[in-house]
C-alpha positions in Angstrom: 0.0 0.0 0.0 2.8 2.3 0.9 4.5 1.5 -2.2 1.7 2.3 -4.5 1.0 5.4 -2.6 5.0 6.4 -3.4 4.1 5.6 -6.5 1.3 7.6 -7.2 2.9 11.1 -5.8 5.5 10.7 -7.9 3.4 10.4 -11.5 1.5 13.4 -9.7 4.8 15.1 -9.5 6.0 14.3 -13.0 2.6 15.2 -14.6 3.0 18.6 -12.7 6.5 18.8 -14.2 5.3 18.2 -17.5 2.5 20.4 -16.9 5.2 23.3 -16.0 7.4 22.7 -18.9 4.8 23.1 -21.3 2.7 25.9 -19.6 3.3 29.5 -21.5 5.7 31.6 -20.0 2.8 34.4 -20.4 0.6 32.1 -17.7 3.7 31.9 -15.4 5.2 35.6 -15.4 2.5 36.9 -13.5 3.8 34.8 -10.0 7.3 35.5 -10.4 9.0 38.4 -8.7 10.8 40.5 -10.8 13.5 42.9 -9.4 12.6 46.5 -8.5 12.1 48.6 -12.0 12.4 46.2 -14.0 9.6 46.1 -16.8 9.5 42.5 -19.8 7.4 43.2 -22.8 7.0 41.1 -25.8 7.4 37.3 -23.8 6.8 34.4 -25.7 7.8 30.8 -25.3 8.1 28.3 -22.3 9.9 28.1 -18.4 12.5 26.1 -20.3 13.0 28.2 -23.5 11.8 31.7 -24.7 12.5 35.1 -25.9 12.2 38.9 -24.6 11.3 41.5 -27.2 12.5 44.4 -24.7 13.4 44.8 -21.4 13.7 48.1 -19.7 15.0 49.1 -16.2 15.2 52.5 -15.4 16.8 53.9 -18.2 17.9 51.3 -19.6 16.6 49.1 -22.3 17.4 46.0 -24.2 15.8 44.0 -26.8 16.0 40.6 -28.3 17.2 38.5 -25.4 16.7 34.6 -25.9 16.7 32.4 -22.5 17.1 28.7 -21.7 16.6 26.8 -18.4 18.5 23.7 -18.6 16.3 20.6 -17.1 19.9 19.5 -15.2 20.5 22.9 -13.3 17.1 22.7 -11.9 17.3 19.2 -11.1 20.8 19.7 -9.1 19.4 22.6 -7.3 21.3 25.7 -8.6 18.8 26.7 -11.9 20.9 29.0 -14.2 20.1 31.0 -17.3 21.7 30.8 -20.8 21.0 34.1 -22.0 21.9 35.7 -24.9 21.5 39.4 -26.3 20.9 39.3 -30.0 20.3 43.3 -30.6 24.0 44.5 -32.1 22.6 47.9 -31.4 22.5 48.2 -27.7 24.0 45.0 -26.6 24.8 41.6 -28.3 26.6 38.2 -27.0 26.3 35.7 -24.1 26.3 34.6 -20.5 24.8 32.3 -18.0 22.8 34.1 -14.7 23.1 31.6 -11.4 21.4 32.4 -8.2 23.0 29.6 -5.5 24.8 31.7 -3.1 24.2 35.2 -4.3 24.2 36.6 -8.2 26.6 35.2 -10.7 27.2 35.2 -13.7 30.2 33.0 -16.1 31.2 32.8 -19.1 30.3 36.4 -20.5 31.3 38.0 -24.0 29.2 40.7 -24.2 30.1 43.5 -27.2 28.2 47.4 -27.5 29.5 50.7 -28.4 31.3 53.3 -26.2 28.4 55.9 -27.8 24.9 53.5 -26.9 26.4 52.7 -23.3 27.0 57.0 -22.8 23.3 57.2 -23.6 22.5 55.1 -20.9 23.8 57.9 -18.3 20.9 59.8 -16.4 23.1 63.0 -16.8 24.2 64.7 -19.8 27.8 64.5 -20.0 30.0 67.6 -22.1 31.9 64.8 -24.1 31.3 62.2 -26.3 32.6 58.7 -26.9 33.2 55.8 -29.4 34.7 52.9 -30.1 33.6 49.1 -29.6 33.8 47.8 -26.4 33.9 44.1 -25.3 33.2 42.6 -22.0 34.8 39.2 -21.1 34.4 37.3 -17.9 35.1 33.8 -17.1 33.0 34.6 -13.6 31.6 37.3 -11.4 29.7 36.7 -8.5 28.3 39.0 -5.5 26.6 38.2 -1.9 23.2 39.2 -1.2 24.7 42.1 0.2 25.8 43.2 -3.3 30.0 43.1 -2.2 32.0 41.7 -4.8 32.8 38.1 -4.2 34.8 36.7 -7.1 35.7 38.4 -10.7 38.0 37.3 -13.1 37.4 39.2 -16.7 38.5 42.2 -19.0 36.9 45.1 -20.3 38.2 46.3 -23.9 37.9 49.5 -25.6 39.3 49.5 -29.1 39.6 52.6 -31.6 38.5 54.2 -28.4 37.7 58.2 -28.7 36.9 61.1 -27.3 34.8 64.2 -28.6 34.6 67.6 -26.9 34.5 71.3 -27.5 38.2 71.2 -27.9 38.3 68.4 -30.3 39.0 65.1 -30.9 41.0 62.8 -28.8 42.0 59.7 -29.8 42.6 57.0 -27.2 44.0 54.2 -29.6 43.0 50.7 -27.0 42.1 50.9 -23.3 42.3 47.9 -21.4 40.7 46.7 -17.4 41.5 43.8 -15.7 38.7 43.7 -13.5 38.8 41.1 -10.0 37.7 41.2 -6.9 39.6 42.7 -3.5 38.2 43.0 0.1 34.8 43.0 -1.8 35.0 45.8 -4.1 35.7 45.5 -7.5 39.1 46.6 -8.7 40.2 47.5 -12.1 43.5 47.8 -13.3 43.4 50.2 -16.4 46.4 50.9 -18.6 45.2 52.8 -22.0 48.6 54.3 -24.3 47.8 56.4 -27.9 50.6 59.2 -29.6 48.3 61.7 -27.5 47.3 60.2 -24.6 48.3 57.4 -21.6 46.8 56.9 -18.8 47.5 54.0 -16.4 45.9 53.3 -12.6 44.2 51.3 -10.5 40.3 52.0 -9.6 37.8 50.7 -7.4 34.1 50.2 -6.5 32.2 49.1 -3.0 28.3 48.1 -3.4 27.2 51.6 -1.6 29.1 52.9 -4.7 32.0 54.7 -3.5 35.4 55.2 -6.0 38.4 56.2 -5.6 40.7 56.1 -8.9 45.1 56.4 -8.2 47.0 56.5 -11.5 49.2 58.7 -13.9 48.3 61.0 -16.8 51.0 61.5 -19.3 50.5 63.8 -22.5 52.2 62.7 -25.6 53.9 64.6 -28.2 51.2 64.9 -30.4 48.6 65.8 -27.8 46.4 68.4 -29.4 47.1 72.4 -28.0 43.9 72.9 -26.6 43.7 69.7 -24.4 47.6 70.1 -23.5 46.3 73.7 -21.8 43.7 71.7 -20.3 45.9 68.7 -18.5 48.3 71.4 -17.3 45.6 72.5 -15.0 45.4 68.9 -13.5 48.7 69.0 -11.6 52.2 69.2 -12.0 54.6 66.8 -14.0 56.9 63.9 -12.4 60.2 63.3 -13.6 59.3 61.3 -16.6 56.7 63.6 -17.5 52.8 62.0 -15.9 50.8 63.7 -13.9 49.7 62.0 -10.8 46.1 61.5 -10.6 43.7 60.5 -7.6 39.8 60.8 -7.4 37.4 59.4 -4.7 33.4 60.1 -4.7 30.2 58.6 -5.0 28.2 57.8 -7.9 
């Protein structure tokens, strides 16, 4: 009798699986909690398997976003997202979202433009930027208390440049090894061009405090009108940089 009864909850379960997995993800948004802001339009497809036509959180929005819910994550416990971002004019490429332990994310390559991710800044800012920028990470992950746990990536900026009412700057390739340290996230920059270098080391806490330490160091073919400009930052070192530090708050 007991066996049979065993029996019978777990067809009950399975046929509730099965009922799941094939259920709309329209009839299944409703009772899922979505984080603060954040708006989905255009969902089609199943729990296992669907698409987003846009997302948009606070400023921000996204479109064409494709997501799969491996059977085997769920089954082990620690459910994780295969997303990927098909819209080349915001943001394009791939990464898996995990949730066991605090917010993580692996295996990232994500690719946008200097120019679509300045638009995404609630204040206007006097200059202007391009240039393709990739995002690689092999894995980030936070705590629930949003400190940085674990990073191990690079951010790219190639052909980088810089528009302003003096001109044009051009940056050539900036570079940030990004990890993790006493959980704030650190990036090492080091960005070289025939007008322009800049190398230091910058980092972030999760109440979103900065403080940037580094060098600036014109080159000879460093446009007049920003030369007078970096003279005003500080006075040069033997070799010619000037020392920079910054802390605020964003």
């Amino acid at each position: 009798m007991k066996n049979k009864i065993l029996m019978g909850l777990a067809g009950l379960a399975c046929y509730l699986l099965f009922l799941l997995a094939q259920a709309p993800v329209g009839r299944i948004l409703p009772w899922v909690t979505l984080p603060p802001g954040v708006m989905l339009s255009g969902v089609s497809g199943t729990l296992w398997h669907g698409y987003v036509e846009q997302v948009r959180w606070q400023n921000v929005v996204l479109g064409k976003i494709e997501w799969r819910l491996p059977l085997t994550s769920v089954l082990l416990a620690d459910p994780v997202l295969e997303l990927t971002l098909k819209d080349r004019q915001t943001l394009s490429g791939q990464l898996e979202l995990g949730w066991q332990g605090g917010p993580r994310v692996r295996d990232v390559a994500l690719h946008s433009d200097a120019e679509w991710l300045q638009g995404q800044s609630p204040l206007p800012l006097p200059v202007g930027a391009s240039g393709p920028l990739q995002l690689t990470l092999a894995e980030a992950r936070v705590n629930l208390q949003g400190q940085c746990q674990q990073v191990q990536g690079r951010l790219q900026w190639r052909n980088a440049v810089v528009t302003s009412p003096m001109g044009e700057l051009q940056l050539a390739t900036a570079e940030a090894a990004l990890s993790c340290e006493k959980g704030k996230l650190v990036a090492r920059l080091q960005q070289g061009s025939e007008q322009l270098s800049v190398a230091g080391r910058g980092e972030l806490d999760a109440a979103g405090n900065y403080r940037f330490e580094g060098t600036l160091t014109p080159g000879a073919n460093l446009p007049p009108a920003f030369a007078q400009g970096v003279s005003y930052l500080g006075p040069r070192d033997s070799q010619g940089a000037i020392r920079l530090n910054y802390v605020g708050r964003f």
